[in-house]
N, C-alpha and C positions, 0 to 999 in steps of 0.2 A: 432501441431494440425491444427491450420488454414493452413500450406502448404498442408497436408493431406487432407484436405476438397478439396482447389482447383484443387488439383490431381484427386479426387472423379466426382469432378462437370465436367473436364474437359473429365472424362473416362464415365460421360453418355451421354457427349453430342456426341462422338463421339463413341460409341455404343451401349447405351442404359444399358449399365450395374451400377447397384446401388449395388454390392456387396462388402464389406470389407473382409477381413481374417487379425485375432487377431490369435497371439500364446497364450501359458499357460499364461504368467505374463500380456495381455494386451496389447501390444506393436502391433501396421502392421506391417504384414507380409506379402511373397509374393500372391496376392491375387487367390484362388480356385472358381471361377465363376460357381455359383449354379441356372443361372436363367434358364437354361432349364429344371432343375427337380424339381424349387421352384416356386412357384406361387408371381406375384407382389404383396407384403402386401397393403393391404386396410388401415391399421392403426400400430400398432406396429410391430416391424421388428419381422424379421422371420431363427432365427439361427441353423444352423445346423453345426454338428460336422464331422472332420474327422476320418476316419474308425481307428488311432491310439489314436485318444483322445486328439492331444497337439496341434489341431489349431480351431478355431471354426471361421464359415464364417455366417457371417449377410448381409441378403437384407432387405435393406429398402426401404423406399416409395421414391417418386422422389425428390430426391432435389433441381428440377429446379423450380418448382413452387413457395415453401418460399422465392428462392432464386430473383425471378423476385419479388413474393408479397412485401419482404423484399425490392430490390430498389426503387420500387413504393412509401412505407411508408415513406421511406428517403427522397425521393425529396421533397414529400408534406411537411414533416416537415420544410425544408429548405425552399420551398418555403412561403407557408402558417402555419406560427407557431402558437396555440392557442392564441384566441386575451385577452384571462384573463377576458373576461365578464362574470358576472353571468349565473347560466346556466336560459333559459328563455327569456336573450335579444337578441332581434335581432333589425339589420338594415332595412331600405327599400330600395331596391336595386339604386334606384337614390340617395339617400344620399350617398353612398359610395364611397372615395377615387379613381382615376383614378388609381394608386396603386395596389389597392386592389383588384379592374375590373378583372387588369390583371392578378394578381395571380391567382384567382382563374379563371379564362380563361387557364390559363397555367394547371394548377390542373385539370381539366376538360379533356383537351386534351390528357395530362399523364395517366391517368385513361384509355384512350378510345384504346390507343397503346400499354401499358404495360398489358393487358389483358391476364394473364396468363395461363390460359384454353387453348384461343387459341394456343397463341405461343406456347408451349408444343405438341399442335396439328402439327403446323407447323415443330416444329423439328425431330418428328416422322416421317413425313411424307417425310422429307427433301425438305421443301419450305421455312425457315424462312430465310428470308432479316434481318439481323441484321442492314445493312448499313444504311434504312430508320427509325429504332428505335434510335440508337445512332446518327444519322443525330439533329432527333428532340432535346435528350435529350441536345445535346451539346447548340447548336441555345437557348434552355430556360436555361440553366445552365449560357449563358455568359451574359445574364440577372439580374444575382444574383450575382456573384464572384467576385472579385477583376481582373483588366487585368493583373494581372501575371498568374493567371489561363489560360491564353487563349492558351497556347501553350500544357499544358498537355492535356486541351480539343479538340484543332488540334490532338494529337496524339491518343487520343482514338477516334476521330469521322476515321482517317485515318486506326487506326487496324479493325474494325468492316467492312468499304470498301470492305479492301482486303478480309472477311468473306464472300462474296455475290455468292450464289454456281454459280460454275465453277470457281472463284476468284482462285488466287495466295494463301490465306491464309487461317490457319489450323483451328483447333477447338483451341489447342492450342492458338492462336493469339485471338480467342472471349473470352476464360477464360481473357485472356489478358487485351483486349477490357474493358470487367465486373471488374473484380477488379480495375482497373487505374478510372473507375467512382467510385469507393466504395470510393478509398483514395480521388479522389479532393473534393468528398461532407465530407468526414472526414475533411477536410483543410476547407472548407465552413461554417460547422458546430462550429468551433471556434469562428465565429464572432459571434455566438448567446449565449456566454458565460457571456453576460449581463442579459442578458433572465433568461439561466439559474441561473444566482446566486439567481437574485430576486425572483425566483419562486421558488427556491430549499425547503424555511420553508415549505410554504404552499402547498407543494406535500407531502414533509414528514409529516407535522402533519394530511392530509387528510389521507393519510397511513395509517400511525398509530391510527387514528380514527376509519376505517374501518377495521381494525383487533381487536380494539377493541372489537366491535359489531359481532365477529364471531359466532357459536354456541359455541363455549367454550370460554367465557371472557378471555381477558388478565390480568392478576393480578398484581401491579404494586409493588406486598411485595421486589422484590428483588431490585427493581429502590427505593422506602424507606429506605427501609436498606442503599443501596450503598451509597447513596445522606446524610442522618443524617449524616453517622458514619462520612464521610470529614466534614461534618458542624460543629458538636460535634469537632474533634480534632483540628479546627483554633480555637474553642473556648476555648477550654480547653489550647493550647501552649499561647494562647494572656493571659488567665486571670492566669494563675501559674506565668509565668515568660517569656514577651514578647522577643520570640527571636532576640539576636543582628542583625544577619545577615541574615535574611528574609527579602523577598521585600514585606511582609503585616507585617507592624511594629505594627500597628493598627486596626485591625479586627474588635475589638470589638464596634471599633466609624464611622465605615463604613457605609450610610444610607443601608437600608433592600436589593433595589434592586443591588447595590455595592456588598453587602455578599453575595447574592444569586450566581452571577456570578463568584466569586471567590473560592465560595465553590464547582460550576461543575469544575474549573481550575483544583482542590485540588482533589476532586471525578476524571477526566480523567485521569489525571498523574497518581494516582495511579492505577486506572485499567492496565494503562499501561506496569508499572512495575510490579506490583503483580498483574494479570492476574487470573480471578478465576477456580479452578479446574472444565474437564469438567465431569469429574466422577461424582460429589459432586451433589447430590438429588434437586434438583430443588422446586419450590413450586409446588402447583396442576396442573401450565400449561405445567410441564416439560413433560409430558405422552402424550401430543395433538400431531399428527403426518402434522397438518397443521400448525403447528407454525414456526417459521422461526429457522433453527441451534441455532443462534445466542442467539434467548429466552431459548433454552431445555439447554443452558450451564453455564448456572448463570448467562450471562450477564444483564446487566440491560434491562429491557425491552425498552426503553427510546432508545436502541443504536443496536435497531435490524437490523436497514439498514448501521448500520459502523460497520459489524462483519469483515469484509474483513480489512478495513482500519485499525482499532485497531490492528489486527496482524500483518500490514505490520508496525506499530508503532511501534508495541511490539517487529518486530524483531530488531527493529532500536535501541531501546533502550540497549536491549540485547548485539548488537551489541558492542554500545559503552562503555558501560561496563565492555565488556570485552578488549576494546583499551585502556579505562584507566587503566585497572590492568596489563595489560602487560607493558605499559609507566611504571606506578610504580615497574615494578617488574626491567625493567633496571636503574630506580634510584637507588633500593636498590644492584642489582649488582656492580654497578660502587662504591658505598659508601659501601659495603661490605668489605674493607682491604684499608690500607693507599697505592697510589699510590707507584712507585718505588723508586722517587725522593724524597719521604715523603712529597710534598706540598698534600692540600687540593683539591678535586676536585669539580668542578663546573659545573655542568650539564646546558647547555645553552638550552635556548628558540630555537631557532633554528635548535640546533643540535635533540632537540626531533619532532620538526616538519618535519625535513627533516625522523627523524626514523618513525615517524607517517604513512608518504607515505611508505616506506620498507615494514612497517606489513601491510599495506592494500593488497599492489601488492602481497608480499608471501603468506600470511596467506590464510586463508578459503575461500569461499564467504560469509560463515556467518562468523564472528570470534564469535559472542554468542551461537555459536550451543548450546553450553557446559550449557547451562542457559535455554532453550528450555524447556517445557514438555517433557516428557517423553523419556529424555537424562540420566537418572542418570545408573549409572554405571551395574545396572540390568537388564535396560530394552532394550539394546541393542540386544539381543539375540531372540526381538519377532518375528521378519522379515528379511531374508537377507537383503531388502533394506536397513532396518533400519540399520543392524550392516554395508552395504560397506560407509552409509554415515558417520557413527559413526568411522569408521577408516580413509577414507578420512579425517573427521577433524582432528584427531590427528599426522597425518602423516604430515599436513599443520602444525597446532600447531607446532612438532616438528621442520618444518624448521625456524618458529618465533623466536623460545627457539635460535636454534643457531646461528641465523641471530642477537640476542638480544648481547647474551653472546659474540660473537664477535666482537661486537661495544665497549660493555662494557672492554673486554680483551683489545682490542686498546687505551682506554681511559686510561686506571688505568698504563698500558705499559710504556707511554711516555708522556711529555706533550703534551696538546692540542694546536695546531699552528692552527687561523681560517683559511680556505682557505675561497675563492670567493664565493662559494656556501655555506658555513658555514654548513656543514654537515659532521658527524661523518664518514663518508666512505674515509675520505684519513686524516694518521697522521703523520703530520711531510712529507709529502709528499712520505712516503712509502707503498709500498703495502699492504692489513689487515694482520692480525696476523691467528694463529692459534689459535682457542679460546679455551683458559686453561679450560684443563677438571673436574678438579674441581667445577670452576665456570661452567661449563656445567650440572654438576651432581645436584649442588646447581637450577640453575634456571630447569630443568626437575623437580626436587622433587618438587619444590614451583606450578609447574604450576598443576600438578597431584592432586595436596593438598588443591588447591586454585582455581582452576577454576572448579569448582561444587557449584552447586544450594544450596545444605547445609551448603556448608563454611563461616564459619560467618567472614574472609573477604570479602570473595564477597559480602553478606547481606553490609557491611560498605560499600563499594563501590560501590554499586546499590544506598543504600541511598542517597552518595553524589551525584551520577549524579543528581539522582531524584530532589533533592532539587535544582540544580545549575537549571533545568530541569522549577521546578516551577516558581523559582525564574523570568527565563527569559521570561515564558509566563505571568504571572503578571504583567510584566513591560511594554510588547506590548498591552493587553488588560486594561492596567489602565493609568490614567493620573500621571503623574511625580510625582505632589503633593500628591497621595496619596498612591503610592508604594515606594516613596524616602527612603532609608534607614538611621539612624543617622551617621551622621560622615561621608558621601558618597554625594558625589556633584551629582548633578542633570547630566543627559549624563554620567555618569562615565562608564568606561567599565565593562563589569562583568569579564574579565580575570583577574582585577584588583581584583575584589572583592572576585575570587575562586581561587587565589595567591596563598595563604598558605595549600588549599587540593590537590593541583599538577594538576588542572583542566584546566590551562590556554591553554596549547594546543589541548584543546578537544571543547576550543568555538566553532571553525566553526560549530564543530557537534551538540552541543549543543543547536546552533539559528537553526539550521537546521531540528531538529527536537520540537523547540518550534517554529516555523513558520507554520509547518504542524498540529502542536495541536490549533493553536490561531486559523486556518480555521474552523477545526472539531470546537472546543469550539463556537466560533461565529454561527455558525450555529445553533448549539446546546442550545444554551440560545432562540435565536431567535425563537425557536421553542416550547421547553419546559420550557420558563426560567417561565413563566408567572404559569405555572403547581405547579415546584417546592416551587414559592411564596405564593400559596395560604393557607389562615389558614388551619392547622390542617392537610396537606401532610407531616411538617417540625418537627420533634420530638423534641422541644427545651430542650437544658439540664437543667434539675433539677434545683433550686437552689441550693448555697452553705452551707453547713451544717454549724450549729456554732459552735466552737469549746468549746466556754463554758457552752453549751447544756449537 
């Protein structure tokens, strides 16, 4: 899409055409140039169809204009970022930072040259000097940057140059020009990633205030519901029978703001894993067509600006998931039949990490396709796209299955000799086997049987990730002393401690995706934690009933 656009930007500048052409599914195509018999749209584009029906051609407005207003908005940010004063104060211009002078002197200037009205004038008419606008931007850009900047701003103030009509260079070379500034202020833009963290609560909860207060309230029944029911089950596992191996050994003796923050832990993971259906009836805001996706799908209202992130979580999760049941499914291969020699076999640390890498490089891009929404074995058939990706994975799967069963057939074959690399692909220093079709038939049936959303192994094996999942956000988000588990030394690894569920080579993934939940989570208390605290949002559980009642 963004190459398309530049192709776009660069075929109006050199003839003024804003036309696309889509085929049936959506896709460019070769483009049928309609502006002589279409008028330029004033506001929404303006589609017309060909005389067979299977390409449709859109003119739109000019997109030189956003495109110049848009680098305008860029620089000022980078230059002049909001100073976080209340709205109301101001300076007097003699008090003001020598600094600050300048920025806005800079800001001033930028405004007066990037003045997109005209320049659009000027390119119609073929008078614009790009050389003297990129000249300036560069000169106030090396102001701001780091000097390793200074060479990609030499090159962009050098392509724009050669743009100066009658110059050596193309339109082509200004598209050039224009994006090579987009990426160094994108590189710029990083150092204000302090800015942003600190400012990140209090945009989000201004957000979320101000949708609040729409014409149609936002309702927060399904952010209550989400947030109790995690509250409710630490309470309920602490006061039955506190679990061994949890990193909240203690819940129930945790001060209020401690629970609170462990309870959004408890409440994320699980959205994570168990993801709510977006079919499933909403409360009264699910109907409002100004609400964000993310509210009309059960999510918690609380998490309408991380609908995006949540899924890229959830595919993560998914993911892993399904790495650990295929790990498990070459354990059970290999320990399926006494070797040839009759000794025991022993599945090494190693040899499943080096297999770990195997099934990444072969397998799918997702390997949880299989765990997705609306993946179950019916709904394949509602869209070609749907069923070529639904075959693409199994076709991937499939070469897993044999890539599996062939390590496995090598190992049970002959004894295990380490080499250098301590990996299952060379035994005994001969070539792999042919992997015994048996065992090929055996792991096919298991993976058909087992890797579906209903299979209540997977349910078990979703869980353990889940929990290894918690476990490890709890222990970045809390102090030692109070996520320590009994019988477990303070620093101990958690490979150590998910030993006995076959998890240990799935840590990397494990911290990998509790490192990405401690961000969301932190932000997320910082913003709503104080919400969730407050009397009578919290549906505390019941008392316990007497038994001699």
């Amino acid at each position: 899409m963004a190459e398309n656009y530049w192709v776009a930007i660069g075929r109006e500048l050199e003839s003024g055409c804003t036309c696309t052409t889509l085929d049936a599914s959506g896709r460019v195509c070769d483009r049928g140039c309609v502006c002589l018999s279409v008028p330029v749209p004033t506001g929404r584009p303006i589609r017309t169809f060909s005389p067979t029906g299977d390409c449709m051609t859109v003119r739109t407005v000019s997109r030189l204009k956003p495109l110049l207003r848009e680098l305008l908005e860029v620089l000022v940010s980078i230059i002049q970022p909001p100073s976080g004063r209340p709205e109301g104060v101001s300076l007097h211009p003699h008090l003001l930072h020598p600094q600050v002078e300048q920025n806005i002197s800079h800001v001033s200037y930028l405004r007066s040259i990037l003045d997109a009205d005209l320049i659009q004038q000027e390119i119609e008419h073929g008078l614009f000097d790009p050389s003297g606008v990129f000249q300036a931007i560069g000169d106030i850009i090396r102001c701001y940057c780091a000097p390793m900047r200074d060479r990609a701003v030499d090159q962009m103030v050098t392509l724009a140059r050669s743009c100066v009509p009658g110059g050596t260079g193309t339109k082509t070379d200004a598209v050039r020009a224009i994006r090579q500034c987009f990426e160094i202020m994108e590189l710029m833009k990083l150092t204000l990633r302090p800015y942003l963290v600190h400012s990140a609560a209090q945009f989000e909860l201004k957000t979320f205030q101000e949708n609040r207060h729409q014409k149609i309230p936002l309702s927060l029944d399904t952010t209550r519901a989400w947030f109790t029911s995690a509250y409710l089950e630490l309470v309920a596992q602490n006061t039955a029978s506190p679990p061994k191996d949890s990193a909240i050994p203690s819940f129930s003796k945790y001060p209020r703001g401690v629970q609170i923050q462990v309870a959004i832990t408890k409440a994320i993971v699980n959205l994570i894993f168990h993801p709510p259906s977006s079919s499933t009836p909403c409360s009264s805001t699910s109907s409002s067509p100004n609400l964000p996706s993310s509210v009309n799908s059960r999510y918690p209202e609380t998490l309408y600006l991380d609908h995006a992130r949540l899924n890229t979580l959830r595919t993560d999760a998914a993911d892993f998931t399904s790495l650990y049941m295929l790990l498990m499914l070459y354990r059970q291969l290999v320990h399926s039949s006494p070797r040839k020699d009759g000794s025991r076999t022993v599945v090494k640390q190693d040899e499943l990490l080096a297999l770990k890498k195997e099934i990444w490089e072969i397998g799918p891009a997702h390997l949880g396709h299989c765990f997705m929404r609306g993946t179950k074995s019916g709904d394949f058939s509602e869209t070609s796209e749907k069923a070529v990706e639904a075959t693409k994975w199994r076709e991937d799967i499939g070469n897993v299955v044999l890539q599996l069963t062939m390590r496995a057939s090598e190992v049970r074959s002959q004894p295990y000799i380490p080499t250098p690399s301590s990996s299952a692909s060379t035994v005994s220093g001969k070539p792999p086997l042919t992997p015994d079709q048996n065992l090929l038939k055996l792991a096919t049936s298991w993976t058909e049987s087992n890797l579906r959303p209903e299979s209540s192994l997977s349910a078990l094996m979703k869980k353990r990730v889940r929990c290894a999942v918690e476990d490890a956000v709890v222990e970045m988000i809390l102090p030692p002393s109070l996520c320590r588990k009994p019988g477990v030394e303070a620093g101990a690894s958690p490979s150590i401690e998910h030993a006995t569920s076959g998890l240990e080579p799935l840590m990397p993934e494990i911290r990998h995706l509790a490192e990405k939940l401690k961000k969301l989570i932190h932000i997320h208390t910082t913003v709503y934690g104080a919400l969730y605290a407050q009397p009578g949002f919290l549906v505390d559980q019941p008392p316990p009933v007497d038994p001699a009642a």
